[in-house]
N, CA, C and O atoms as a GROMACS GRO file, in nm:
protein
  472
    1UNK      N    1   0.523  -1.788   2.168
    1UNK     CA    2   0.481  -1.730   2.042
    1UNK      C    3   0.384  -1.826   1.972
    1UNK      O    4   0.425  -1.939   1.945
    2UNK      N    5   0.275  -1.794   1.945
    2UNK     CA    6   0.198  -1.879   1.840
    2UNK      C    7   0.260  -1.869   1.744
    2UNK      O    8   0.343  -1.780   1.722
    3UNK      N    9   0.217  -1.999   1.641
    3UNK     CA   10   0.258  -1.997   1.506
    3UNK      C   11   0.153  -2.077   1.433
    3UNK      O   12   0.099  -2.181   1.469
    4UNK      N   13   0.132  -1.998   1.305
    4UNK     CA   14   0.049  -2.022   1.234
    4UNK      C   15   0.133  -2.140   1.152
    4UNK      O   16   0.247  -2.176   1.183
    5UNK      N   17   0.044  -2.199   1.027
    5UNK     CA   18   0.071  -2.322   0.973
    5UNK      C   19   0.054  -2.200   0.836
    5UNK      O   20  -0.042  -2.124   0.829
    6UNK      N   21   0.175  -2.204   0.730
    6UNK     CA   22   0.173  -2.154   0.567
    6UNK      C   23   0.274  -2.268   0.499
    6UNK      O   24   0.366  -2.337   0.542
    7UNK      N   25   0.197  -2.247   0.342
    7UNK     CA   26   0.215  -2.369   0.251
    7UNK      C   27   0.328  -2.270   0.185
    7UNK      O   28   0.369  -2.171   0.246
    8UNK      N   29   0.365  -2.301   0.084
    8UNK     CA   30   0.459  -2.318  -0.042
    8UNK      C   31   0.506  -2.422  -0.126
    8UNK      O   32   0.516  -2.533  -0.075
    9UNK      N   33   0.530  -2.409  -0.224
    9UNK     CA   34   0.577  -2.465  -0.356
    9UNK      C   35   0.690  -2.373  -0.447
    9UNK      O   36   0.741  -2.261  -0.441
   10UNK      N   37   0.696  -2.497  -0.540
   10UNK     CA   38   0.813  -2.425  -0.643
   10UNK      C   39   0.721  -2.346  -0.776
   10UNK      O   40   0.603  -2.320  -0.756
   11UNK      N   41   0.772  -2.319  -0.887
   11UNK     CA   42   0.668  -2.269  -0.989
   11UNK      C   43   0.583  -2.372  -1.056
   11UNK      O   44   0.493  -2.319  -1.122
   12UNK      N   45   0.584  -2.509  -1.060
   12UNK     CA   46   0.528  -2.576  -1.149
   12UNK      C   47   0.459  -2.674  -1.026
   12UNK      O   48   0.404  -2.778  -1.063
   13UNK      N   49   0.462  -2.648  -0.902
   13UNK     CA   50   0.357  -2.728  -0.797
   13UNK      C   51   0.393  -2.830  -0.796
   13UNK      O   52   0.301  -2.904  -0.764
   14UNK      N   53   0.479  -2.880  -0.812
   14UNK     CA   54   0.541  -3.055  -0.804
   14UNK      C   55   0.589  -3.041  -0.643
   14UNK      O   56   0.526  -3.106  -0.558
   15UNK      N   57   0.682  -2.970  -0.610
   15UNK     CA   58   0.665  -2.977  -0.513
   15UNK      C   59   0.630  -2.885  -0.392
   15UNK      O   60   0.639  -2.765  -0.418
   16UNK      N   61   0.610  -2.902  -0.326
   16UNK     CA   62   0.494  -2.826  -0.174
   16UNK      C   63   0.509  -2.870  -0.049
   16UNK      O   64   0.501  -2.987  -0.010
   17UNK      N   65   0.535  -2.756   0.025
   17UNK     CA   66   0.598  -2.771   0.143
   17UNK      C   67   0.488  -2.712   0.256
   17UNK      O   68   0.387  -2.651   0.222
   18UNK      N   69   0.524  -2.740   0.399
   18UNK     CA   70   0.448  -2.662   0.502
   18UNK      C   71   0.533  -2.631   0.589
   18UNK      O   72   0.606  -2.710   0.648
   19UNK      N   73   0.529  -2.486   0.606
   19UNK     CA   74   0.562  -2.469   0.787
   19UNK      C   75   0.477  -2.370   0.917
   19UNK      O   76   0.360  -2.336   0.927
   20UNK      N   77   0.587  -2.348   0.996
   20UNK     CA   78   0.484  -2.306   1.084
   20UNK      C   79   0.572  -2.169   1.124
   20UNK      O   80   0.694  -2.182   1.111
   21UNK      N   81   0.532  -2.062   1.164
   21UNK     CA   82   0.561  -1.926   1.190
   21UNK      C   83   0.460  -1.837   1.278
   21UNK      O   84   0.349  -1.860   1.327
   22UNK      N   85   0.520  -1.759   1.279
   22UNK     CA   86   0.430  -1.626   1.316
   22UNK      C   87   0.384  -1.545   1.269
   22UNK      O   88   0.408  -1.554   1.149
   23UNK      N   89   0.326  -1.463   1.290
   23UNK     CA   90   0.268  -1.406   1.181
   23UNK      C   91   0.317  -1.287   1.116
   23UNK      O   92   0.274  -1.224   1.020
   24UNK      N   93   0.442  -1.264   1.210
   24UNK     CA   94   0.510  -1.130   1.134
   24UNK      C   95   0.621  -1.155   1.172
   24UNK      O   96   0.638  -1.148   1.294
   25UNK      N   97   0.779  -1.203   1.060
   25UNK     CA   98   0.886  -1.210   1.068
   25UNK      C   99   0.960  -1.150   0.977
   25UNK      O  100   0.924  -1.088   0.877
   26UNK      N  101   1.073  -1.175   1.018
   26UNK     CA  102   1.256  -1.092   0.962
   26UNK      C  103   1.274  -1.217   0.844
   26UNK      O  104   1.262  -1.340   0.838
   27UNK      N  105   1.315  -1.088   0.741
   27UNK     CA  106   1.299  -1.161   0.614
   27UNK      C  107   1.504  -1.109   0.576
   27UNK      O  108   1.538  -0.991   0.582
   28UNK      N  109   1.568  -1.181   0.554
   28UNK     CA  110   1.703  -1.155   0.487
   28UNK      C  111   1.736  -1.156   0.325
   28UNK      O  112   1.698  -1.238   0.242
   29UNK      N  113   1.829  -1.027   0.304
   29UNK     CA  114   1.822  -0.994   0.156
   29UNK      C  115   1.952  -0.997   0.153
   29UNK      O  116   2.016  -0.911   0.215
   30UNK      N  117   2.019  -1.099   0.079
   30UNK     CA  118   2.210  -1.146   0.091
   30UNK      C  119   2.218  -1.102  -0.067
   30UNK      O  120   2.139  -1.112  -0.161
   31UNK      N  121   2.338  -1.054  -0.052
   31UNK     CA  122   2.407  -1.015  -0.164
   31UNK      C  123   2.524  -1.087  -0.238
   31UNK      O  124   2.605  -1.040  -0.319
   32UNK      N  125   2.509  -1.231  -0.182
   32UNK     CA  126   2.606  -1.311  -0.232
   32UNK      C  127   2.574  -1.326  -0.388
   32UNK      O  128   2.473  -1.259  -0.413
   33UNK      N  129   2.622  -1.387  -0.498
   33UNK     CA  130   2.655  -1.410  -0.599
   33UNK      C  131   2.542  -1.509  -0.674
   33UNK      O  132   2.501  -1.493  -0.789
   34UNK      N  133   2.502  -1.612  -0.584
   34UNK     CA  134   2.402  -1.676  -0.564
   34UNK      C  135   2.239  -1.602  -0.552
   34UNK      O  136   2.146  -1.608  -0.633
   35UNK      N  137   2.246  -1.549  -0.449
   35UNK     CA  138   2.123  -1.502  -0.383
   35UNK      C  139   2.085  -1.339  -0.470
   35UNK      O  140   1.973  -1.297  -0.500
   36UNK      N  141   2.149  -1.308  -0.480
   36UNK     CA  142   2.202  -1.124  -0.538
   36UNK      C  143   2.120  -1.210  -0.701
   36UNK      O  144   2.012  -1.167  -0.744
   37UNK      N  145   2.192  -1.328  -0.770
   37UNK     CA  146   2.131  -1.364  -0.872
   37UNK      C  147   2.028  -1.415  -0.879
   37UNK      O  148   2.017  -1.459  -0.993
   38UNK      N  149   1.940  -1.436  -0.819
   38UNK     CA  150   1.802  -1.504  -0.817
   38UNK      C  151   1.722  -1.421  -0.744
   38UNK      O  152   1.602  -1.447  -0.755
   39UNK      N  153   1.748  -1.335  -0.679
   39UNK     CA  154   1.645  -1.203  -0.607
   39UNK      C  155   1.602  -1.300  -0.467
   39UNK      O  156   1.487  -1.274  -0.434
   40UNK      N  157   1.652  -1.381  -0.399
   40UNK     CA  158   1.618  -1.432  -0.279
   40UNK      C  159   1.590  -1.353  -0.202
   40UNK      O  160   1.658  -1.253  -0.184
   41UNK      N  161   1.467  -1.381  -0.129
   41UNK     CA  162   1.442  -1.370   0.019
   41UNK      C  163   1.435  -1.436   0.133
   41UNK      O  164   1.340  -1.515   0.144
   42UNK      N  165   1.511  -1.426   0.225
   42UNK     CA  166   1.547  -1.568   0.277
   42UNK      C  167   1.416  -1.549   0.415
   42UNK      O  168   1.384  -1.444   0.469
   43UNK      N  169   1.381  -1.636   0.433
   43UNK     CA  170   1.279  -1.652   0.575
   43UNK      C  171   1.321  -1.800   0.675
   43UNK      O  172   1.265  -1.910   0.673
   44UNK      N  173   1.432  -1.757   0.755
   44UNK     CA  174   1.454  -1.889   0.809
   44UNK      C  175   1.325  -1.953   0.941
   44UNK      O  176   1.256  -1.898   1.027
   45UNK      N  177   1.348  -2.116   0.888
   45UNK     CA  178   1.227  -2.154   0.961
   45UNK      C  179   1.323  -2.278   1.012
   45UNK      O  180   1.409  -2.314   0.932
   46UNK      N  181   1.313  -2.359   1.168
   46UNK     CA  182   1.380  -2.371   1.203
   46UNK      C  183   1.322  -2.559   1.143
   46UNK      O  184   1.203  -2.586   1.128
   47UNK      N  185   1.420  -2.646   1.123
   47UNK     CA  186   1.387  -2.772   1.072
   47UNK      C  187   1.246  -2.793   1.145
   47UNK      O  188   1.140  -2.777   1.084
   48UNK      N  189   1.252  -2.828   1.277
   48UNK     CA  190   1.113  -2.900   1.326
   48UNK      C  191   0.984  -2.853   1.245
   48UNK      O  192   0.896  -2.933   1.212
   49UNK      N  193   0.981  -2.707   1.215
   49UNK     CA  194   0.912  -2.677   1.177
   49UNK      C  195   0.890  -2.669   1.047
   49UNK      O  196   0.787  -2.609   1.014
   50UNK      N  197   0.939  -2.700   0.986
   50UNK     CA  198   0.912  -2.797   0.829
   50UNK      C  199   0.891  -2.868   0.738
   50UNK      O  200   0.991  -2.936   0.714
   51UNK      N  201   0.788  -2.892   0.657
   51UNK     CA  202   0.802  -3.033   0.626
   51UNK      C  203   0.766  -3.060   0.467
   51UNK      O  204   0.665  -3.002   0.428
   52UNK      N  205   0.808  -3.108   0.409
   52UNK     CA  206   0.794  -3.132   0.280
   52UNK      C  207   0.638  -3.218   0.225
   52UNK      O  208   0.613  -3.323   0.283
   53UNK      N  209   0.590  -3.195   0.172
   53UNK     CA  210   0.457  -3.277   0.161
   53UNK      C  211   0.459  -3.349   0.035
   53UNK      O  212   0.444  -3.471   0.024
   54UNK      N  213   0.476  -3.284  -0.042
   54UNK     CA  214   0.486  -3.354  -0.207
   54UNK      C  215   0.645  -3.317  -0.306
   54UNK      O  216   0.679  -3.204  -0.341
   55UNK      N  217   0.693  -3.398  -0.323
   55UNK     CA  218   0.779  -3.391  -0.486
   55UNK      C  219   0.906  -3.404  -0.410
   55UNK      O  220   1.006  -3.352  -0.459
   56UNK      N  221   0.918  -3.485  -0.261
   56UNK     CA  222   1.040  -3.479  -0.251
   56UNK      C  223   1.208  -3.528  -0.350
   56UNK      O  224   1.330  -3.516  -0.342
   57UNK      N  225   1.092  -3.591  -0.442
   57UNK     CA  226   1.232  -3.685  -0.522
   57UNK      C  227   1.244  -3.583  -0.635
   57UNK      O  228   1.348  -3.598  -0.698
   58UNK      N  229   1.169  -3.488  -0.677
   58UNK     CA  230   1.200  -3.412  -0.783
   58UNK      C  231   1.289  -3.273  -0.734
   58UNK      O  232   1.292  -3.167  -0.797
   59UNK      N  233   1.369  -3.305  -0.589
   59UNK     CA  234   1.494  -3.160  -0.560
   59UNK      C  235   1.574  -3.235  -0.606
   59UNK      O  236   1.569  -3.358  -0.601
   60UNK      N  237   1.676  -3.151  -0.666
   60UNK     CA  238   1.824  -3.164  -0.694
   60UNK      C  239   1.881  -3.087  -0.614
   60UNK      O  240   1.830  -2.982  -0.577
   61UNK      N  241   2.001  -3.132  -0.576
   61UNK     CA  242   2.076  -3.016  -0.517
   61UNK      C  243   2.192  -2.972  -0.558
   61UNK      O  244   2.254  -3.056  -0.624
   62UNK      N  245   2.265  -2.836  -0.538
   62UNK     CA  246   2.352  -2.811  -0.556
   62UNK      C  247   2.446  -2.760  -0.466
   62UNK      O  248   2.387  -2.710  -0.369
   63UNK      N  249   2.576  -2.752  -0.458
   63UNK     CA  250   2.666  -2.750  -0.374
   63UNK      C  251   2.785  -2.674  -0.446
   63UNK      O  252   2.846  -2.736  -0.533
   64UNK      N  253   2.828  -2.529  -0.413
   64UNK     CA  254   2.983  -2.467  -0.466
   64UNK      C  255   3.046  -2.407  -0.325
   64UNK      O  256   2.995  -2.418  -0.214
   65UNK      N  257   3.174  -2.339  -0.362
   65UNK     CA  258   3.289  -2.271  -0.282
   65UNK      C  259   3.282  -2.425  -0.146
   65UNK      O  260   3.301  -2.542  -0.179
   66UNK      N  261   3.247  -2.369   0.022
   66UNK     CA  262   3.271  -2.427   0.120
   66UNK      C  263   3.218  -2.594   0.101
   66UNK      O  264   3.266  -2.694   0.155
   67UNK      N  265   3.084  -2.583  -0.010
   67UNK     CA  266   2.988  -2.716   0.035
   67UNK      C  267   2.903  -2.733   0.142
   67UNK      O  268   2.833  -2.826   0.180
   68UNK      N  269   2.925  -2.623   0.181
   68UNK     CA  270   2.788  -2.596   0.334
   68UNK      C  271   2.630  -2.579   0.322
   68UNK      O  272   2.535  -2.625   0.387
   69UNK      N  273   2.641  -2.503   0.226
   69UNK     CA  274   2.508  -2.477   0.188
   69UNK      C  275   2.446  -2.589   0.094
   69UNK      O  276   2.503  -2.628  -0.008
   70UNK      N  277   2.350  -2.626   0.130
   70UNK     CA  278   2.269  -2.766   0.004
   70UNK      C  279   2.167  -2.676  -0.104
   70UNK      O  280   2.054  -2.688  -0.057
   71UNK      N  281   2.161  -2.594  -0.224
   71UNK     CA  282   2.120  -2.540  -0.276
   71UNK      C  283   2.001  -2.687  -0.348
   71UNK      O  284   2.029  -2.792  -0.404
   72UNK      N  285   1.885  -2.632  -0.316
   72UNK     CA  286   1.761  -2.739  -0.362
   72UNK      C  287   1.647  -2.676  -0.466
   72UNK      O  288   1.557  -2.594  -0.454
   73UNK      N  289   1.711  -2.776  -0.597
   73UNK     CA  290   1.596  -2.721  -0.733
   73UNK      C  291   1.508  -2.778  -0.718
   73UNK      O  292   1.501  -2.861  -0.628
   74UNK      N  293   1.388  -2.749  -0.816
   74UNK     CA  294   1.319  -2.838  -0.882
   74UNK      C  295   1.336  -2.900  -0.999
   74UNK      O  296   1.314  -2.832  -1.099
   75UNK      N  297   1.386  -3.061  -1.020
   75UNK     CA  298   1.396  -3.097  -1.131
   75UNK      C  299   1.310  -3.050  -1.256
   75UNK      O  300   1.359  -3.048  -1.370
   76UNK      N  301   1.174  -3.010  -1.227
   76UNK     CA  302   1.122  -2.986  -1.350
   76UNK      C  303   1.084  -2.835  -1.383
   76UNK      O  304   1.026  -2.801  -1.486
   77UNK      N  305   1.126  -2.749  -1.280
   77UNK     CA  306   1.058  -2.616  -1.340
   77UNK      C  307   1.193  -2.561  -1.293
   77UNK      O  308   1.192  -2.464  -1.370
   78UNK      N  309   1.299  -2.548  -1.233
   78UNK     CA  310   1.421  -2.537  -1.198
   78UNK      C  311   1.368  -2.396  -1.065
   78UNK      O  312   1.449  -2.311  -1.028
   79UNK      N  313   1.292  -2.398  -1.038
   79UNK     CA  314   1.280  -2.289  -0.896
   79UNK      C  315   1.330  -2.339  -0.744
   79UNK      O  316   1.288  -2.442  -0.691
   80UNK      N  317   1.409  -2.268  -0.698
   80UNK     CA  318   1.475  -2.272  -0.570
   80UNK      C  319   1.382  -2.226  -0.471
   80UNK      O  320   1.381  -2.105  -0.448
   81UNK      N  321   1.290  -2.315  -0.395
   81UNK     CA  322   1.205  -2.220  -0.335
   81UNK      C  323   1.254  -2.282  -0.158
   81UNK      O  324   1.173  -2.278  -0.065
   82UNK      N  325   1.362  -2.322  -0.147
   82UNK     CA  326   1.383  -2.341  -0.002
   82UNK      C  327   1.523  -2.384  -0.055
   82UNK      O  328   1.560  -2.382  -0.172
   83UNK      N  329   1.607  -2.430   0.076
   83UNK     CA  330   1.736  -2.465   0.095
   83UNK      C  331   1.806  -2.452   0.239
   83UNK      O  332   1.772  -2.377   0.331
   84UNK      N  333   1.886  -2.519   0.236
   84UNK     CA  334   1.975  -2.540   0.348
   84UNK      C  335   2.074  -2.425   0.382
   84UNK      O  336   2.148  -2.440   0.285
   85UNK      N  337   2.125  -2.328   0.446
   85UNK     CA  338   2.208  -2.234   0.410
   85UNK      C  339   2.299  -2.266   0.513
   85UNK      O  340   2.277  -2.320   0.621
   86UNK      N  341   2.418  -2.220   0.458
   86UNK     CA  342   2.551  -2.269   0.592
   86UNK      C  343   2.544  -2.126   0.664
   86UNK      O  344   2.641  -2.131   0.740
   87UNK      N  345   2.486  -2.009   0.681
   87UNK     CA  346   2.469  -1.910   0.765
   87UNK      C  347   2.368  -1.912   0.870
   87UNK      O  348   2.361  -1.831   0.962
   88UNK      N  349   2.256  -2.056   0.838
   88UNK     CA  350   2.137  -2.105   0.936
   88UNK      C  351   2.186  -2.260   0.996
   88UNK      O  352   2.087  -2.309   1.051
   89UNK      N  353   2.269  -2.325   1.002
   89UNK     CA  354   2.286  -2.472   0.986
   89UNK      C  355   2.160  -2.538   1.053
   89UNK      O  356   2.139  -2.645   0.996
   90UNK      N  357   2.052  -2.508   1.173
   90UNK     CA  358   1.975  -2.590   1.222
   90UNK      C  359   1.859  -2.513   1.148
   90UNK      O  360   1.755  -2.546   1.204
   91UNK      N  361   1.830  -2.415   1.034
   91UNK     CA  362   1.698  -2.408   0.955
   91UNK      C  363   1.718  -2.405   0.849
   91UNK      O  364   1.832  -2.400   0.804
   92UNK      N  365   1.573  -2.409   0.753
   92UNK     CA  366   1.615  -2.374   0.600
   92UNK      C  367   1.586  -2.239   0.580
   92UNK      O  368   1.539  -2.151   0.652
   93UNK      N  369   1.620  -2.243   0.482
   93UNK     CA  370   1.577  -2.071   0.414
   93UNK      C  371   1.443  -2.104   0.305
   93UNK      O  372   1.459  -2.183   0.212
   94UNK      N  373   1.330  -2.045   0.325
   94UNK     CA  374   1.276  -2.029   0.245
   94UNK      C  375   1.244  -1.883   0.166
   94UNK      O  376   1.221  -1.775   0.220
   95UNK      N  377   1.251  -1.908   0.039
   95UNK     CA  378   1.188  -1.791  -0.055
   95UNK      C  379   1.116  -1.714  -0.055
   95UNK      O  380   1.080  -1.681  -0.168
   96UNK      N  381   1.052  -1.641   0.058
   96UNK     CA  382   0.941  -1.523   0.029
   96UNK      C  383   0.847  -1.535  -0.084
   96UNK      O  384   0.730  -1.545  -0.049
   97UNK      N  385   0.867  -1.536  -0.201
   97UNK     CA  386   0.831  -1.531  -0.287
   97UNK      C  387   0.740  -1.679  -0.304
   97UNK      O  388   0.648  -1.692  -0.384
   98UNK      N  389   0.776  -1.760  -0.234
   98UNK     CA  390   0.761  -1.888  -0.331
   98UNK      C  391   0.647  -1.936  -0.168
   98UNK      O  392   0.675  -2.043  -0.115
   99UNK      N  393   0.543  -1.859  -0.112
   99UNK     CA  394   0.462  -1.903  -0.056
   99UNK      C  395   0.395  -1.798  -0.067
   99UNK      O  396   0.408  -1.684  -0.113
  100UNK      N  397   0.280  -1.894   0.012
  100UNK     CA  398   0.102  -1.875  -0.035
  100UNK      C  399   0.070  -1.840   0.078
  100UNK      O  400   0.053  -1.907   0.180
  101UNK      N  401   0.054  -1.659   0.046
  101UNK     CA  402  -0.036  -1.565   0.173
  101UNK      C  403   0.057  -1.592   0.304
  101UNK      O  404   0.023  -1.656   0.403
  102UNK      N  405   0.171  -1.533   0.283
  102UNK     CA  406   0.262  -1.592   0.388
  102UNK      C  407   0.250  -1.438   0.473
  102UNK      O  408   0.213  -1.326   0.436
  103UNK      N  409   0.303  -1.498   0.611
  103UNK     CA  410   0.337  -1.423   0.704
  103UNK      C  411   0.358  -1.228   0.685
  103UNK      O  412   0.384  -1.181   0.574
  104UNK      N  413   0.345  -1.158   0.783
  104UNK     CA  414   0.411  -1.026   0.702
  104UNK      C  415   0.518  -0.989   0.785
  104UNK      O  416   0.526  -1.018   0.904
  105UNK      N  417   0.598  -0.926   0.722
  105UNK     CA  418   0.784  -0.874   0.720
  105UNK      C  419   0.743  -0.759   0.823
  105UNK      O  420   0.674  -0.658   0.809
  106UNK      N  421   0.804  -0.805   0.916
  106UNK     CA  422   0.815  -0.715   1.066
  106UNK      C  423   0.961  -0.577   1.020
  106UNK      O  424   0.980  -0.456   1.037
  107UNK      N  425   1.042  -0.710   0.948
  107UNK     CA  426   1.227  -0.617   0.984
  107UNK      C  427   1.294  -0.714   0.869
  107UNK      O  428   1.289  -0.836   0.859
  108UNK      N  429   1.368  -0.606   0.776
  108UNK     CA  430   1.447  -0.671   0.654
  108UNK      C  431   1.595  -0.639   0.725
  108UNK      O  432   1.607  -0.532   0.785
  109UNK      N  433   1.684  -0.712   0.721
  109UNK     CA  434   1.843  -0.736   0.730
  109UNK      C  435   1.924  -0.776   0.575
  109UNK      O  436   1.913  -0.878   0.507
  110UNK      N  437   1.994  -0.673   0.556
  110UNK     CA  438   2.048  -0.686   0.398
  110UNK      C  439   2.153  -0.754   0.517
  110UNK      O  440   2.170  -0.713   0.632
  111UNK      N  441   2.214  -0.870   0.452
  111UNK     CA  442   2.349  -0.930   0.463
  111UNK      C  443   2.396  -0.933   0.366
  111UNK      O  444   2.347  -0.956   0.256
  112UNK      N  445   2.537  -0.901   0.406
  112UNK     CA  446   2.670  -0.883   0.346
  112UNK      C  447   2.732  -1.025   0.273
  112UNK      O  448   2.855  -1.033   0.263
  113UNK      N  449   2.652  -1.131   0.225
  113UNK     CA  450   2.710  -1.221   0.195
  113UNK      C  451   2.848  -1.248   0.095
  113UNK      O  452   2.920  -1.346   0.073
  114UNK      N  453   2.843  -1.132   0.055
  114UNK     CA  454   2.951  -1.149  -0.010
  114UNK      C  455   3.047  -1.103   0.007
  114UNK      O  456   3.116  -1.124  -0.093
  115UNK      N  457   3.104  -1.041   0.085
  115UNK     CA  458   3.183  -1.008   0.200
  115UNK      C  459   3.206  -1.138   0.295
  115UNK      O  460   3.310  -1.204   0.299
  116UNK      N  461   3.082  -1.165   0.373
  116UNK     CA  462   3.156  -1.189   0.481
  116UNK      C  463   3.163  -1.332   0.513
  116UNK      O  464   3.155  -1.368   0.630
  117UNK      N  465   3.175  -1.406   0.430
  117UNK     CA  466   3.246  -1.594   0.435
  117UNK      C  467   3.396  -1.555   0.299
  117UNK      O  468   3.477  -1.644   0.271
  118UNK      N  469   3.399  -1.486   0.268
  118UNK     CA  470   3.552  -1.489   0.261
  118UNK      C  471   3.657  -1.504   0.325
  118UNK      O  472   3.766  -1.496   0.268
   0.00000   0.00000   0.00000
């Protein structure tokens, strides 16, 4: 599969990320408590292919219920535009939303997140 190279950031550009994809992927819409509250779209990209470029010291993270998941802010504009998810353990999830001219959505999968780690 080729894969193209797309950027992202959080809302206030502090920090900015790169990865690499294809050009048309499966985007996940979880209904957990978390995700259901922030309108996430999850686009998992697998670590190698990620990389942080600027503002790494301005994530915070957060951690509830198992502690699996590493939930990652931006200290200064508070946008979640990637994270660690304990339903991907070897990728992150990035935000749909929170990149620039990204890839296009082949196939959406609503997960049951809130259901199904109970």
């Amino acid at each position: 599969m080729n894969k193209n190279e797309y950027f992202g950031s959080c809302h206030c550009g502090e920090i900015k990320f790169k990865f690499y994809s294809g050009e048309s992927v499966e985007v996940w819409i979880c209904n957990c408590s978390i995700c259901d509250l922030l309108n996430y779209e999850h686009l998992f990209i697998k670590h190698e292919d990620f990389k942080i470029i600027q503002g790494k010291k301005l994530l915070s993270e957060y951690s509830f219920g198992t502690k699996k998941a590493k939930h990652l802010f931006c200290k200064k504009c508070g946008t979640k535009s990637f994270y660690q998810p304990r339903s991907h353990p070897n990728s992150y999830s990035i935000n749909l939303k929170c990149i620039d001219n990204g890839p296009d959505i082949k196939n959406v999968i609503h997960f049951d997140g809130k259901n199904e780690f109970n």
